[in-house]
Each structure stands twice: as C-alpha cells, then as structure tokens.
C-alpha positions in Angstrom: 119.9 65.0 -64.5 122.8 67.0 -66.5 124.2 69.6 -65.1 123.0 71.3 -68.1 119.1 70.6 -67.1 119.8 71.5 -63.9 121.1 74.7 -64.8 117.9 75.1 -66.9 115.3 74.0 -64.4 117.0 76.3 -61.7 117.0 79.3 -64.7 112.7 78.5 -65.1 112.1 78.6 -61.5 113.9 81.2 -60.9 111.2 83.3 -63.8 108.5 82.0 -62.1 109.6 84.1 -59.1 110.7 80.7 -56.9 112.9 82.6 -54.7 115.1 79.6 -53.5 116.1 79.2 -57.3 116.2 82.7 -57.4 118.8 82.5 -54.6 120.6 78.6 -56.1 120.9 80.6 -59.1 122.2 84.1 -58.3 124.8 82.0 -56.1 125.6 80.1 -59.1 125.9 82.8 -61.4 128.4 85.3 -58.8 131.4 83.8 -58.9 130.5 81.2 -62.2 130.1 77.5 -60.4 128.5 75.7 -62.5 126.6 77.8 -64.5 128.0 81.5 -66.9 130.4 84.0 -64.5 127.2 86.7 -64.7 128.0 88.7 -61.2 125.7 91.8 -62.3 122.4 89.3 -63.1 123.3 87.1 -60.1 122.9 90.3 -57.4 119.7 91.0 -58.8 118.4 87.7 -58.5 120.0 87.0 -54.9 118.2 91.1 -54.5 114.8 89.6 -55.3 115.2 86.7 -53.2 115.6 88.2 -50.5 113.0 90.9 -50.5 111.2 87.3 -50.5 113.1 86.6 -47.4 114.8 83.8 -48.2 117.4 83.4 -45.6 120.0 82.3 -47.6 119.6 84.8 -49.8 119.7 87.4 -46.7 122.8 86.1 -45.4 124.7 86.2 -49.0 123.6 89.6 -49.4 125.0 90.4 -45.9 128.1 89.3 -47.3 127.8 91.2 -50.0 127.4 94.4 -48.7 130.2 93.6 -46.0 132.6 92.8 -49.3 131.6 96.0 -51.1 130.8 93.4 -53.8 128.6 95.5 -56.5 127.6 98.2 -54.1 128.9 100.4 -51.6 130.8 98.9 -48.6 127.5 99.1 -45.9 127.9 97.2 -42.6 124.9 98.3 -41.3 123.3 96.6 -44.0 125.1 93.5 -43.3 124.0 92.9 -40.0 120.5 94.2 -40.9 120.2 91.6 -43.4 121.6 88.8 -40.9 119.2 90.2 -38.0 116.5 89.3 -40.9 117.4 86.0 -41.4 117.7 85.4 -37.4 114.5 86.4 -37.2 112.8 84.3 -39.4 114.1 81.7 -37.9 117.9 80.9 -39.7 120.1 79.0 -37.3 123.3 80.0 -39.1 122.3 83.5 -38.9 121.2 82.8 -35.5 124.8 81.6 -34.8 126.7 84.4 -36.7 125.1 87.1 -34.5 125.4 85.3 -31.1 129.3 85.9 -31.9 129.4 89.3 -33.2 126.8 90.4 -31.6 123.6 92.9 -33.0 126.2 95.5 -34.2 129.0 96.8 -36.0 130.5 98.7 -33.6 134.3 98.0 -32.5 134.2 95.1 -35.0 137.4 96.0 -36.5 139.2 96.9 -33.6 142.6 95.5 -34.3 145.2 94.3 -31.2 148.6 95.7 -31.0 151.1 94.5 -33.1 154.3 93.2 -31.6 156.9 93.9 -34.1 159.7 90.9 -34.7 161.5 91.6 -38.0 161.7 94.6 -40.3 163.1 92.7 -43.7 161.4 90.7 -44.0 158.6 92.3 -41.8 156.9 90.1 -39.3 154.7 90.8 -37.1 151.9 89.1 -34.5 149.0 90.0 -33.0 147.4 88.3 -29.7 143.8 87.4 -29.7 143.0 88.5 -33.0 140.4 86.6 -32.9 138.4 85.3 -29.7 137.9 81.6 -29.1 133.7 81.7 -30.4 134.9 82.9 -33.5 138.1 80.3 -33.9 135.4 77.6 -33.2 133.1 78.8 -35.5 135.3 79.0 -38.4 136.6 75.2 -37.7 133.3 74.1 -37.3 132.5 75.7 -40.9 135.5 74.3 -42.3 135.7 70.5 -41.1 132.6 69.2 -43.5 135.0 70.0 -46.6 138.6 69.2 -45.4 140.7 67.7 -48.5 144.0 66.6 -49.2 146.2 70.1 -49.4 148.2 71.1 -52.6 150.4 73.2 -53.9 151.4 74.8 -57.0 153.3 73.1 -59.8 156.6 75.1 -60.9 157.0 72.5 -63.4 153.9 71.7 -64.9 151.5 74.7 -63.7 148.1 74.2 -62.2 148.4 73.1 -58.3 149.2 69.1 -57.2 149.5 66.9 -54.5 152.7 66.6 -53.0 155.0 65.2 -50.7 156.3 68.8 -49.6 153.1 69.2 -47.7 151.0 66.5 -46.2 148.0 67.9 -44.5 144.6 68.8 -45.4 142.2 71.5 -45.6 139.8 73.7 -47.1 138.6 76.7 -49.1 136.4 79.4 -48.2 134.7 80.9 -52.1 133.1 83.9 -51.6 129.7 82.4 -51.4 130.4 80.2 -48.5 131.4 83.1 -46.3 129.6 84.7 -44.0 129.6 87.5 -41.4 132.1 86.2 -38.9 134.4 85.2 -41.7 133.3 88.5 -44.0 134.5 90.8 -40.1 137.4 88.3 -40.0 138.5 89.3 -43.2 137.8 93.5 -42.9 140.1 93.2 -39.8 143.0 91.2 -41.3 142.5 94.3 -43.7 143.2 97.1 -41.1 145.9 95.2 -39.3 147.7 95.2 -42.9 146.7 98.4 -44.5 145.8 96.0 -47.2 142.4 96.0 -49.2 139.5 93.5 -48.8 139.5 92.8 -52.5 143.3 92.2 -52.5 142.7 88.5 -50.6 142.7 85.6 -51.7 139.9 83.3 -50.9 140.5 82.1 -46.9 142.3 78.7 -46.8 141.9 76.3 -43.1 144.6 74.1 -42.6 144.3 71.0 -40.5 147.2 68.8 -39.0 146.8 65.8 -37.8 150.3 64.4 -36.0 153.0 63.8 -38.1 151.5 65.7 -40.7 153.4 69.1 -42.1 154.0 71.7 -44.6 158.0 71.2 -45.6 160.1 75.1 -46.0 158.7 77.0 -49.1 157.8 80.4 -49.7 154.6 82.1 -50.6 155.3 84.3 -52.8 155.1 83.8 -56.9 158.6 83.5 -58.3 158.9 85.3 -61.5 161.7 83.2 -62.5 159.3 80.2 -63.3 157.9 80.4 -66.9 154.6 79.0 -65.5 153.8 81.9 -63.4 154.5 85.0 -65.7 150.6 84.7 -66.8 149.5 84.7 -62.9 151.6 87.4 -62.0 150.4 89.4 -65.0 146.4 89.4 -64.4 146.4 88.7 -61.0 149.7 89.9 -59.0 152.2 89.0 -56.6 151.6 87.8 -53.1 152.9 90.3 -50.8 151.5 89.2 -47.5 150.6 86.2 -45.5 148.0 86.1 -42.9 147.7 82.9 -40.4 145.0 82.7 -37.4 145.9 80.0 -35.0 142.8 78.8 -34.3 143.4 76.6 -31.7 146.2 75.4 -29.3 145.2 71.8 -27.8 148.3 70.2 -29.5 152.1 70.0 -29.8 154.4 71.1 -32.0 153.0 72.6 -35.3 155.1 76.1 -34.8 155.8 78.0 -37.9 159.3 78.1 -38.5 161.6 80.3 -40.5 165.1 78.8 -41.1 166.4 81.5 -42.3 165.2 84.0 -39.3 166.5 81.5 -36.7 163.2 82.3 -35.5 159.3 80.2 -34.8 155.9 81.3 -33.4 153.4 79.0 -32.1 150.0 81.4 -31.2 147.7 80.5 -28.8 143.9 80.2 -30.0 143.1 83.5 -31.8 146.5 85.0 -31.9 147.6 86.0 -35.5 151.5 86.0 -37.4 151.5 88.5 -40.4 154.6 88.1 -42.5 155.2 90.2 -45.9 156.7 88.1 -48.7 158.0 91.2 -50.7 160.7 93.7 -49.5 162.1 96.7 -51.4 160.0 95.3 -54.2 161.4 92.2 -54.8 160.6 88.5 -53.3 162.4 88.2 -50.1 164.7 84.5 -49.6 165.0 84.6 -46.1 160.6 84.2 -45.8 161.1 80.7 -46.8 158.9 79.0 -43.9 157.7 75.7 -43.0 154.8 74.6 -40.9 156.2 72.2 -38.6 154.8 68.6 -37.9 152.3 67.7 -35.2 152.9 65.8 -32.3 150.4 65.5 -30.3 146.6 66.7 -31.1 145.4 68.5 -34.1 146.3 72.0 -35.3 143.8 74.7 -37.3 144.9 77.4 -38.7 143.3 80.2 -41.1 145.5 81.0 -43.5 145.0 84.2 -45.9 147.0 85.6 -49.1 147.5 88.4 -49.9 148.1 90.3 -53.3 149.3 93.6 -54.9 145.8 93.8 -56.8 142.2 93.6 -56.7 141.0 89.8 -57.8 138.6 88.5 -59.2 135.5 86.8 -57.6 135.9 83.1 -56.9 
C-alpha cells in the first residue's frame, strides 16, 4: 500500500469514528510525519479518541497538556489522563506512573546546583534524575539507536562523520511521554529556560572505543549554511546532558579549553551555556571522551533562544 492510501484509509476510519485512526491520525497530522503539518485538526482528533479511551490517545494528550501544546500548561490533567490509561489496562501508562508516582506534587523539585565556571557558565546537578527514571528513558530509547550525525558546515543538512562515532536516538514529540515530558519541565526550572525553547531530546550510546571528537554546540554565524537556521529558529544557548548510567569507564566530558571534565554518576546532570555576553563562547568547545570499558547513556538536550516548532 502507498503511503498515500494509507494516509487515505487512516483519514476514512478516522470519519467513521474508529478511534485508533482517530488517534494514528491526529499523531500523524501534530508534528506532519507522514501525512499535512495540521496541529489544530490533529488535537481534535487525538481529543475524540480519547473520550473513546483509547490509551494511546490518553497518554499523548497527557503529553500534551504537560507541553502546553494548544492549551493551557495543566499537570493535573496530565497525570489524570495517564491514571486513565493505567486503568484501562495500558502497560506503558502503568509504567510511567509506577515512577512518578499518582501526582504532580514536587515533580519539579530541582537539586542544587554546584557552580564550576562563570564564562562560560557551567554548572551540575547530582541526582537530577533517580535511577527508575534513567532506566526508563534507556529502555525507551534502545529499540531506535542509529548511527549519530552531525551538521554539515560545508554542505548543510546533518552527515555521518568521523568526528563522532557513536549512536543514538531521537525523542519527537509524539514519542514522549510523562517521565520524559517531567524530565523536560525540570531541565526547564534548573535553566530558567522555557519548555518550548528545546530541542527534541537526543540519547547517546557509547559502546568502547566509541566518542564524540572536541566541537561546540552552538550555531556559528560565520557559516553561510546556517544564517537561514539561525534566522527562523535561533541560536543554541544551552546544553543539557543526563548521565544516565555509570557501569563503564572513561566517557567523561571534557573541555580542553577549561582544563576541566565531569563524569556524573547515574542521574547527575552538567548544564553548560554556549553563549556569553551575547556572542558564541570558544572556550565551550567540548568533547565526549571514548569508552573503555562498558557502555555509556546519556540524555542530551539543546537548548535555544526561541520557541520551535513542533517536530
């Protein structure tokens, strides 16, 4: 079957009141995968599929109303809608609320930050997350791992290259849910930075020998290639990493430039903010260092001066 019938068999179902096309559909149609970039259509069908009770369409409209996405920012909502799913019977949302519990409450209760630079400014944060919620997001992530790339200063559009040789994943918005949605409210709080400023979650696997050679994450202006990006979506001022586990060796993040690294234990955070006095700052080139022994996740998060757009 095309992709085009597809789209039109899921479209006809979805009339007829089917909710799990209503739900295939309004996923489709929120962020544009495979089907028209329709947000406003696609929460009124995931709306009607989940007064149906479809449990994936529950959980999405958790995330949803966790995001702020097309309504107001409702957290009580969000764990309603997951407690809905639980209780007819959803595994996932079963899961999700075994780690975060029934409610919102102290959710986004941030640790303290130890403060290691001030230009560039660097700070960490132990146990940012705790261990059920590091395993949870790896377990999520290791289906889709994929050769990592990077962006191409040369040619535009991102590439696989020798500068970085280890794999990983990406989080779109539709394949969050409420421990990643909590993840990303607290990274939020820790920065002072808005939800809607990140960039869609990246996990990062190492295997030994495997790395991410010195570069820098922020956008240079000077490259032709990049004047569009920095024009309709913005520059990256922060980066957020999650050490998600620390059964390995080696795999610190090092900045040359600092004379400095930090290796975080399971659930400890680095926060490191690619801009200073406006302008991108030389001395946060970084690298993440090769693997020894053992394998090495880490939740990685950007950060820009502007809201983005779905994805």
């Amino acid at each position: 079957m095309t992709p085009g019938a597809d789209l039109t068999s899921l479209q006809q179902r979805a009339r007829a009141g089917d909710a799990r096309a209503q739900f295939e559909l309004g996923r489709r149609l929120l962020v544009g995968r495979n089907a028209p970039f329709a947000p406003d259509d696609a929460a009124k069908l995931i709306e009607a599929a989940a007064k149906q009770n479809d449990t994936g369409a529950l959980q999405l409209s958790a995330v949803l109303a966790a995001a702020g996405i097309g309504r107001r920012q409702d957290w009580d909502a969000a764990f309603h809608l997951v407690r809905r799913a639980a209780e007819s019977g959803d595994d996932a949302a079963r899961g999700q609320l075994a780690i975060v519990g029934e409610r919102f409450a102290d959710q986004l209760k941030v640790p303290e930050a130890a403060k290691h630079f001030d230009a560039p400014r660097v700070l960490t944060f132990e146990r940012f997350l705790s261990d059920a919620e590091c395993a949870w997001i790896i377990d999520r992530a290791r289906p889709s791992l994929d050769v990592a790339r990077i962006k191409n200063a040369d040619r535009g559009g991102v590439n696989v290259d020798a500068i970085r040789t280890n794999t990983g994943m990406g989080f779109s918005l539709i394949d969050t849910d409420l421990v990643l949605q909590i993840t990303h409210a607290r990274i939020a709080a820790a920065i002072g930075q808005p939800v809607l400023h990140q960039e869609p979650t990246n996990i990062l696997h190492y295997t030994p020998g495997q790395e991410y050679r010195p570069h820098f994450d922020f956008i240079d202006p000077g490259v032709a290639h990049f004047a569009r990006e920095l024009q309709t979506v913005g520059q990256r001022t922060t980066t957020f990493l999650i050490y998600l586990n620390d059964d390995y060796d080696g795999g610190a993040t090092a900045f040359p430039r600092l004379d400095w690294s930090f290796k975080g234990r399971a659930g400890d955070a680095l926060a490191f903010w690619n801009i200073t006095e406006g302008k991108p700052d030389p001395l946060t080139l970084h690298a993440g260092t090769p693997t020894t022994k053992g394998v090495k996740w880490l939740f990685s998060k950007w950060v820009r001066n502007r809201p983005l757009p779905l994805v």
